[in-house]
C-alpha positions as CSV (number, residue, x, y, z in Angstrom):
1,X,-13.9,43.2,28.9
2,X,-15.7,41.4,26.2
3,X,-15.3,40.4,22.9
4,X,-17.0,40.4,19.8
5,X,-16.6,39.0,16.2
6,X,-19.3,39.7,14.1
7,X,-19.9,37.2,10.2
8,X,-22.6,37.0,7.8
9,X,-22.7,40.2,5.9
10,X,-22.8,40.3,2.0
11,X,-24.3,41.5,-0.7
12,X,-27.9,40.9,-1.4
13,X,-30.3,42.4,-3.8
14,X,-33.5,44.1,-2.7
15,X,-35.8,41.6,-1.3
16,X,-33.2,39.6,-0.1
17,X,-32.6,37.9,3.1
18,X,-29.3,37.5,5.4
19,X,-28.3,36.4,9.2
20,X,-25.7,38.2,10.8
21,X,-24.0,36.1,13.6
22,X,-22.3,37.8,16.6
23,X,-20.0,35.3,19.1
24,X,-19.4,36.9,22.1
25,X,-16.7,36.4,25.3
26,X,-15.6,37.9,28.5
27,X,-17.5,39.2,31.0
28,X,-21.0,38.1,31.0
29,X,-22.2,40.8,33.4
30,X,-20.9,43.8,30.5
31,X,-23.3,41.9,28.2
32,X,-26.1,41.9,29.5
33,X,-27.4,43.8,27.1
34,X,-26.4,42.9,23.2
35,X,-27.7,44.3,20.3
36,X,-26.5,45.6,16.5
37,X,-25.9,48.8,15.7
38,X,-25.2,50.0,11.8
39,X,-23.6,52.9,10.5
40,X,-23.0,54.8,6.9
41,X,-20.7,57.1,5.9
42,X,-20.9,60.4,7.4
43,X,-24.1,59.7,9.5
44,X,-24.0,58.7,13.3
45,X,-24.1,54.9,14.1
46,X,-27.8,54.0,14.9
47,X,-29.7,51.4,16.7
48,X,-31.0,48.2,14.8
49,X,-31.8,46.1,17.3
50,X,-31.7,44.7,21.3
51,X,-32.0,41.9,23.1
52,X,-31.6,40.9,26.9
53,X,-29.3,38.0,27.6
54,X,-31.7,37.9,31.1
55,X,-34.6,37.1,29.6
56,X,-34.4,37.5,25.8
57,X,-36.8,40.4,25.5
58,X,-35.8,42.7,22.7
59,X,-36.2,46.0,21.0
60,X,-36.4,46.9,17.7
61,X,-35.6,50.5,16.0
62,X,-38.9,51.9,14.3
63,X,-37.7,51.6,10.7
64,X,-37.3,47.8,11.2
65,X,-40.7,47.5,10.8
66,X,-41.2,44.0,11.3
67,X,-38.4,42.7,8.8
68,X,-35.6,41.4,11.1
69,X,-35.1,39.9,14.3
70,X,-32.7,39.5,17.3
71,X,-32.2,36.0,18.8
72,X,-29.6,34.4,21.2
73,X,-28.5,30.8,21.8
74,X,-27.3,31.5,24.8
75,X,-25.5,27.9,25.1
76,X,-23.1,29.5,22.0
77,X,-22.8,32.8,23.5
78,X,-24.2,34.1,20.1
79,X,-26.2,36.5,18.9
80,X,-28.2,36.6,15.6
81,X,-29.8,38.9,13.4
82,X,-32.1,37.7,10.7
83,X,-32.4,40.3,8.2
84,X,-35.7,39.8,5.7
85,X,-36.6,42.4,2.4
86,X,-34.1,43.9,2.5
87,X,-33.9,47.4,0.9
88,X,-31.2,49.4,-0.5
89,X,-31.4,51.8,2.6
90,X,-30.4,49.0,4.6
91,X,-26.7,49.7,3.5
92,X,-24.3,50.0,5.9
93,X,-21.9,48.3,8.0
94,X,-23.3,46.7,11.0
95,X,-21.9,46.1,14.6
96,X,-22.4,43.8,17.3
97,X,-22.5,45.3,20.5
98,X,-22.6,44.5,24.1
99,X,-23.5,46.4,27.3
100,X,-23.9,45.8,30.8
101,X,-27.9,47.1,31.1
102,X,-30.4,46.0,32.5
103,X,-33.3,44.4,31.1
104,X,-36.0,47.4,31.7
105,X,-33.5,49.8,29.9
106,X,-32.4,47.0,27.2
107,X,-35.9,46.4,26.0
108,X,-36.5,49.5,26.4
109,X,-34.0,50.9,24.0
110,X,-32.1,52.9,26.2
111,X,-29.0,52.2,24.7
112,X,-26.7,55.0,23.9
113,X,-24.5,54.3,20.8
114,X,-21.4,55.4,22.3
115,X,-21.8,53.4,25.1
116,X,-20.3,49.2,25.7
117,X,-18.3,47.3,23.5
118,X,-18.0,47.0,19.9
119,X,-17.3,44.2,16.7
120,X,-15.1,45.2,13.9
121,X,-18.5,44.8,11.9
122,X,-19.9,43.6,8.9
123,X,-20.8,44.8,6.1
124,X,-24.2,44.7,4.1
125,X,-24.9,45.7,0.9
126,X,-28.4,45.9,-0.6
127,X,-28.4,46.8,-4.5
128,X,-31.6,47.7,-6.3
């Protein structure tokens, strides 16, 4: 079992920058794997990002595109996500997310969303 509780979210205009900050507990083998998902209204709950707790390597979804990143301090058992120019289609509410892959499938993005444990999310809100 593992816990999460997921801060930072806000409102921001476009341009803007935030951190999210995930804290995690319980089993450290089911989060092996921890990453942030996000979801709107009505659409499915995508991928944002991953990273392996082994060995920090991390993946990123395509529309990212080189504006946020996944770290870990592992010594806090937390998770961040930096989150720079933001745009409006960055609404949504975002949630930490743990699993117990490993770090070929991790990295690799081979993460289903319905799959590991979940926050009670955030949300984030990006005006124009």
């Amino acid at each position: 079992q593992v816990q999460l509780v997921e801060s930072g979210g806000g409102s921001v205009q476009a341009g803007g920058s935030l951190r999210l900050s995930c804290t995690a507990s319980g089993s450290t083998w089911n989060r092996r794997c921890m990453g942030w998902f996000r979801q709107v209204p009505g659409k499915e709950r995508e991928a944002v990002a991953h990273i392996s707790t082994d060995d920090g390597s991390t993946y990123y979804a395509d529309y990212v595109n080189g504006r946020f990143t996944i770290s870990q301090d592992n010594a806090k058992d937390t998770v961040y996500l930096q989150m720079n120019n933001l745009k409006p289609s960055d609404t949504a509410m975002y949630y930490c997310a743990a699993v117990g892959l490993a770090r070929a499938h991790c990295s690799g993005g081979y993460w289903l969303p319905s799959i590991g444990s979940f926050g009670q999310g955030t949300r984030v809100s990006v005006s124009s």
